[in-house]
C-alpha positions as CSV (number, residue, x, y, z in Angstrom):
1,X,18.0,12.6,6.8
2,X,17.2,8.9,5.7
3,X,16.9,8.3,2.2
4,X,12.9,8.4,1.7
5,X,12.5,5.1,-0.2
6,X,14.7,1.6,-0.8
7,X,14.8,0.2,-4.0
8,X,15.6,-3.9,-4.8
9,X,15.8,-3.6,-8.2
10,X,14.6,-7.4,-10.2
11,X,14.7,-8.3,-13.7
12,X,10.3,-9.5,-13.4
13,X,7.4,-8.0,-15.2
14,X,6.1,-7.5,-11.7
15,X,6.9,-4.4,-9.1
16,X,6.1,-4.8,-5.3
17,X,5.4,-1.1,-4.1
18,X,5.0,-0.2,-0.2
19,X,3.9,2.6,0.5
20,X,3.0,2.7,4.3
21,X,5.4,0.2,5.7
22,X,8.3,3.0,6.4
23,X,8.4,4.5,10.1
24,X,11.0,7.2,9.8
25,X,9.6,10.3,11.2
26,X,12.5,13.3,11.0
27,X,12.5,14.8,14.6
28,X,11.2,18.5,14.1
29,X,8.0,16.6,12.8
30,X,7.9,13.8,15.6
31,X,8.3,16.6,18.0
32,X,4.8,18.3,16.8
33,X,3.0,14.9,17.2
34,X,0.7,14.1,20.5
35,X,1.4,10.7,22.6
36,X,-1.1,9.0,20.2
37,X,0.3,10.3,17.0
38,X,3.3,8.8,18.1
39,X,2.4,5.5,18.8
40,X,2.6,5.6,14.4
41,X,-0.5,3.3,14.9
42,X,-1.9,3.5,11.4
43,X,1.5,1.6,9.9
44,X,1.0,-1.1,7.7
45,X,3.2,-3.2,10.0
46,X,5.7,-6.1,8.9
47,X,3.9,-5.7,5.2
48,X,7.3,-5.9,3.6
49,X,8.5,-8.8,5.8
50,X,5.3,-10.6,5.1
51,X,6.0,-10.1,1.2
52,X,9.7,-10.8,1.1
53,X,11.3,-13.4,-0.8
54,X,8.1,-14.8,-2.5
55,X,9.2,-14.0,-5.9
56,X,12.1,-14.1,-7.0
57,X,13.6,-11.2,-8.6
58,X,10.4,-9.0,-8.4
59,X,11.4,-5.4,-7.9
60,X,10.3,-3.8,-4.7
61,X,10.1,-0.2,-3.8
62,X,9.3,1.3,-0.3
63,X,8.5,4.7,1.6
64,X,10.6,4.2,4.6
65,X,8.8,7.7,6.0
66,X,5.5,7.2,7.9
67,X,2.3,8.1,6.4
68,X,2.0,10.9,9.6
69,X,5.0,12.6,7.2
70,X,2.8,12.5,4.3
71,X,0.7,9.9,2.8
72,X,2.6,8.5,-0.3
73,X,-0.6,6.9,-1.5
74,X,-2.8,9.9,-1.8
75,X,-3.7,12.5,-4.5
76,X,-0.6,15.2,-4.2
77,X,-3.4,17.5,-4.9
78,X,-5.3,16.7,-1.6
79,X,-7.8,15.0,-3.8
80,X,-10.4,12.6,-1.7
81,X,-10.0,8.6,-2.6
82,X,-13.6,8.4,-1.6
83,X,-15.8,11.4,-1.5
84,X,-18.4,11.5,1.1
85,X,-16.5,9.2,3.5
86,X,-14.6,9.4,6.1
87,X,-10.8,8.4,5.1
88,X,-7.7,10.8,6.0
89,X,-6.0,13.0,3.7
90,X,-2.5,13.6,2.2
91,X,-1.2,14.9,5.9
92,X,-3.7,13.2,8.6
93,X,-5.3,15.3,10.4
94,X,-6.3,12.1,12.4
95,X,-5.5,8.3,13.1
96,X,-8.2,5.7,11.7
97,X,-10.1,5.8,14.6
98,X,-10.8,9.9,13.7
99,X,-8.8,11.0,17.0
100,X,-6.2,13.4,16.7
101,X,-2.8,13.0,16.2
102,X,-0.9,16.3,16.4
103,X,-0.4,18.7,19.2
104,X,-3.0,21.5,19.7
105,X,-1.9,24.3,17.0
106,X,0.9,21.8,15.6
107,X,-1.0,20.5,12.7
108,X,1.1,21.1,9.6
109,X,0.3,24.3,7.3
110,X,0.3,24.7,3.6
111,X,4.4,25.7,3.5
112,X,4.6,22.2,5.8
113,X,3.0,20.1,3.6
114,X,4.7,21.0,0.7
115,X,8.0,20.8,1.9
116,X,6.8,17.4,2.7
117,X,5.8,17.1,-0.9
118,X,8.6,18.0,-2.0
119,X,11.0,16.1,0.2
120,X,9.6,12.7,0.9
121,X,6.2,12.1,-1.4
122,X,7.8,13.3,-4.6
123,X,10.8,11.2,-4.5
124,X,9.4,8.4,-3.8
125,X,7.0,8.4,-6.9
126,X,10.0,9.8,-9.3
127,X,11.3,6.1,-8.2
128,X,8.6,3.9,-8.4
129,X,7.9,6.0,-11.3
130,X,11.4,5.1,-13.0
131,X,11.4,1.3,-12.2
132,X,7.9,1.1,-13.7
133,X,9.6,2.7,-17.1
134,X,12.3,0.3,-17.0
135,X,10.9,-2.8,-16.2
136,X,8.1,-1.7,-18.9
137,X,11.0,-1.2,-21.3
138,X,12.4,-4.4,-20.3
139,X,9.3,-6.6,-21.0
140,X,6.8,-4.6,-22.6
141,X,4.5,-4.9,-19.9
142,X,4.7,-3.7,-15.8
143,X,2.3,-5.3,-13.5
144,X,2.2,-2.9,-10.1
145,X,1.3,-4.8,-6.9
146,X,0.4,-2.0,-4.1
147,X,1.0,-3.8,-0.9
148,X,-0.9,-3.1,2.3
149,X,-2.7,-3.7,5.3
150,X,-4.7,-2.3,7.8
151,X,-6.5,-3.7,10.9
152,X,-9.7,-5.4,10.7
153,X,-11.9,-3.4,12.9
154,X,-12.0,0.3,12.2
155,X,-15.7,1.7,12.8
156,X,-14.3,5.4,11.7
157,X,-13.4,3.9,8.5
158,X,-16.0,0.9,8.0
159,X,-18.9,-1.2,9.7
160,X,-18.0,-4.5,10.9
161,X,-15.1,-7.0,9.9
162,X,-13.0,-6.2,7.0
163,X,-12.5,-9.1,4.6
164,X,-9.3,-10.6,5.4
165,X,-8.2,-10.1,1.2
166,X,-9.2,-6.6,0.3
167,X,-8.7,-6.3,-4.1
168,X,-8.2,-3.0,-5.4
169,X,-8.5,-2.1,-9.6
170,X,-10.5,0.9,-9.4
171,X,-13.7,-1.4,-10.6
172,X,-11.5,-2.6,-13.0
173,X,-10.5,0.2,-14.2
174,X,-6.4,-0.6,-13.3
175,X,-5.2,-3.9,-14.8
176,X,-5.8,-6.5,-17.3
177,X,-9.4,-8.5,-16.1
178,X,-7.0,-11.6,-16.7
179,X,-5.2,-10.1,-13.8
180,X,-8.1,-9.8,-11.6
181,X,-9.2,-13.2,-12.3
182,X,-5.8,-14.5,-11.2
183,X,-6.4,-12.9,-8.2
184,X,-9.5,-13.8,-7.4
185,X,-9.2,-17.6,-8.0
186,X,-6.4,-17.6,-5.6
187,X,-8.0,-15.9,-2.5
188,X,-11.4,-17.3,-3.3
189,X,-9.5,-20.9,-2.5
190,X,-7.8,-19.8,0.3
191,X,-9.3,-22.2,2.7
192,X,-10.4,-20.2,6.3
193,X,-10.1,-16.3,4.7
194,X,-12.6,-14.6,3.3
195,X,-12.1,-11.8,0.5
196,X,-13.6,-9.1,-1.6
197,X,-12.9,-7.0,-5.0
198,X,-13.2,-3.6,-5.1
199,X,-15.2,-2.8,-1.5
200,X,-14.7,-0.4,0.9
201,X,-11.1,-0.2,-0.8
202,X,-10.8,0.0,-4.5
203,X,-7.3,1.0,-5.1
204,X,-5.9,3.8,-3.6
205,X,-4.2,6.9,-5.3
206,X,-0.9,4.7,-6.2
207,X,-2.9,2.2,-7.9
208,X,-5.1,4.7,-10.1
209,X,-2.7,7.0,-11.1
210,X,0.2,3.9,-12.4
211,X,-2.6,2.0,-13.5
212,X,-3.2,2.4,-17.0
213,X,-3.8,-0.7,-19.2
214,X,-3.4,0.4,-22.5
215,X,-0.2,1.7,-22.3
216,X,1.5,-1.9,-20.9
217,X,1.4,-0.5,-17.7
218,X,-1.1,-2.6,-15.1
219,X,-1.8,-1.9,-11.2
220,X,-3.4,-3.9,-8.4
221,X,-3.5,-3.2,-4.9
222,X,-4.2,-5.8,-2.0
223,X,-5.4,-4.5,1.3
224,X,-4.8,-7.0,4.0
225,X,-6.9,-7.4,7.2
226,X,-4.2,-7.5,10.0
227,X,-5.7,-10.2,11.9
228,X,-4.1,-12.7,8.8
229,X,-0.3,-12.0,9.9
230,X,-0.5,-9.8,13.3
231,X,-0.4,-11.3,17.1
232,X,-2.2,-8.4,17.7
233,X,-3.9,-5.7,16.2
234,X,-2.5,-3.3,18.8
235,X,1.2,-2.4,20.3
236,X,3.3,-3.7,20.1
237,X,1.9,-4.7,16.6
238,X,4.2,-8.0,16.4
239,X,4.3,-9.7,13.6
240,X,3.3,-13.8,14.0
241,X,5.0,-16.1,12.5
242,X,2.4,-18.6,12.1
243,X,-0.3,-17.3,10.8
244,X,2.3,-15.1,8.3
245,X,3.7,-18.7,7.0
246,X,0.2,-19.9,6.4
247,X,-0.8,-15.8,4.4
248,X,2.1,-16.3,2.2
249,X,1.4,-19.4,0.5
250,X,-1.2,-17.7,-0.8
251,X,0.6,-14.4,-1.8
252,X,3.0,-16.2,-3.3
253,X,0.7,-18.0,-5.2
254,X,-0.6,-14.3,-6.8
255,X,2.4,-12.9,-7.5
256,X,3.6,-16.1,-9.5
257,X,0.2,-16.2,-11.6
258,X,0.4,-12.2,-12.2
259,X,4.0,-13.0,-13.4
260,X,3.0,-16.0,-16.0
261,X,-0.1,-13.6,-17.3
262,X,1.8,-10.6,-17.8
263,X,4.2,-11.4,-20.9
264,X,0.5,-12.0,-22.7
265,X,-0.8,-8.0,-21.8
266,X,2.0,-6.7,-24.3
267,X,0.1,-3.9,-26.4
C-alpha cells in the first residue's frame, strides 16, 4: 500500500498542509465505489502544484489518499464542521453535488471506517502533528497554512459564486489577528479576484484542532475557487497554466508575509 502522506521537511516557521490533493484509492475500496464515485470529482486538484516552490524551505505535508478513503480534514469523531448544513462527513456518503458515490449496499460500516481511521487519517495527523512540534521547537512559533480548493459553483454546498479567496481562522479563533491581516491586505489587492474571511468556510477540522495561539502554534486555511487555476471545473480537471502563474503571485506573496510576522508571535 502507498505510504498515506509525503513529507518535504523545511527549516521555516511556516507548514504547508494538503489534505485533499492525494488520489490514491486502495483497490478493495475503489471496487465499492459507483461510476461517479470514481470519477474522485471532489479532489482538490493540482493544489500542491499550484503551491510548489513559492517559499522556500517551507515544510509541506500531504494525504496522498482521496478524501472518498476518509476525509483527513474532518472531526475523527464524525463531528459536523457546520451543523445545520449540508457538508459531507468523515467517509462521504455523497459528492458536493449530494449524489451518491458508493454502490447500492457498499457504503462503508463502522469496522470500515475505522480501519480507515486507523490506517490512512491517523497517520497522517501523527505527521503533520510531528513537524508542527519540531518546527515549533525550532522557532518557537508554527504558522499552519491548510491548502485547498474547491469549485466555484456548488448549490448543495452554497448559493451562488464562491469568492475566488475563501479565509479560514475559525472567526479568528486560529491564528495571530496580525496573521489575518497579512492575509487580507494581500487578496484584497489582488486586482480581478474577489475574497472573503471566514464565510461559508471558516476553517475546517485541520485548522481548528492545530490552531491554538497561545501555545505558539497558529493555523489558517485558504479555500480556493477553482475557476482561479483550473481550465475547467470538470474532467479532466486540467490544471492551466496561465491563470495558475497569475494565482501564485499572490500566494506567494501570503506565505512570505506570514513567514516575516511569525518570529514576532513567540509566547
Amino acid at each position: 500500500m502507498t505510504e498515506p502522506y509525503e513529507i518535504r521537511q523545511g527549516t521555516s516557521s511556516v507548514i504547508l498542509a494538503f489534505p485533499h490533493t492525494g488520489t490514491d484509492v486502495p483497490p478493495a475500496i475503489y471496487d465499492r465505489l459507483n461510476d461517479n464515485g470514481r470519477i474522485l470529482a471532489d479532489t482538490d486538484w493540482h493544489i500542491h502544484e499550484l503551491y510548489a516552490g513559492l517559499l522556500d524551505d517551507a515544510t509541506t505535508v500531504r494525504a496522498t489518499f482521496h478524501r472518498y478513503v476518509i476525509d483527513a480534514n474532518r472531526d475523527p469523531a464524525g463531528v459536523s464542521l457546520y451543523p445545520g448544513q449540508n457538508t459531507t462527513g468523515l467517509v462521504p456518503e455523497t459528492d458536493f453535488d449530494g449524489k451518491p458515490i458508493w454502490k447500492d449496499g457498499q457504503s462503508p460500516d463502522e469496522a470500515h471506517i475505522a480501519a480507515r481511521l486507523r490506517d490512512f487519517h491517523a497517520p497522517y495527523h501523527a505527521a503533520l502533528a510531528a513537524e508542527i512540534e519540531r518546527v515549533r521547537a525550532m522557532h518557537g512559533v508554527a504558522v499552519l497554512y491548510d491548502c485547498h480548493s474547491i469549485r466555484s459553483h456548488i448549490p448543495f454546498l452554497f448559493e451562488g459564486k464562491l469568492p475566488d479567496f475563501n479565509i479560514g481562522t475559525d472567526m479568528g479563533r486560529t491564528c495571530d489577528g496580525a496573521i489575518e491581516q497579512a492575509t487580507l491586505t494581500v487578496v484584497g489587492a489582488a486586482e480581478g479576484y474577489d475574497s472573503v474571511l471566514n464565510g461559508r468556510f471558516k476553517g475546517g477540522w485541520t485548522t481548528r484542532h492545530y490552531g491554538k495561539p497561545e501555545t505558539g502554534v497558529h493555523a489558517i486555511q485558504m479555500e480556493l475557487a477553482q475557476s482561479t487555476h483550473l481550465q475547467t471545473e470538470a474532467p479532466p480537471f486540467a490544471y492551466d497554466a496561465a491563470k495558475a502563474d497569475r494565482l501564485r503571485i499572490h500566494l506567494k506573496d501570503i506565505l512570505v508575509r506570514i513567514e516575516q510576522i511569525a518570529p514576532g508571535l513567540k509566547r
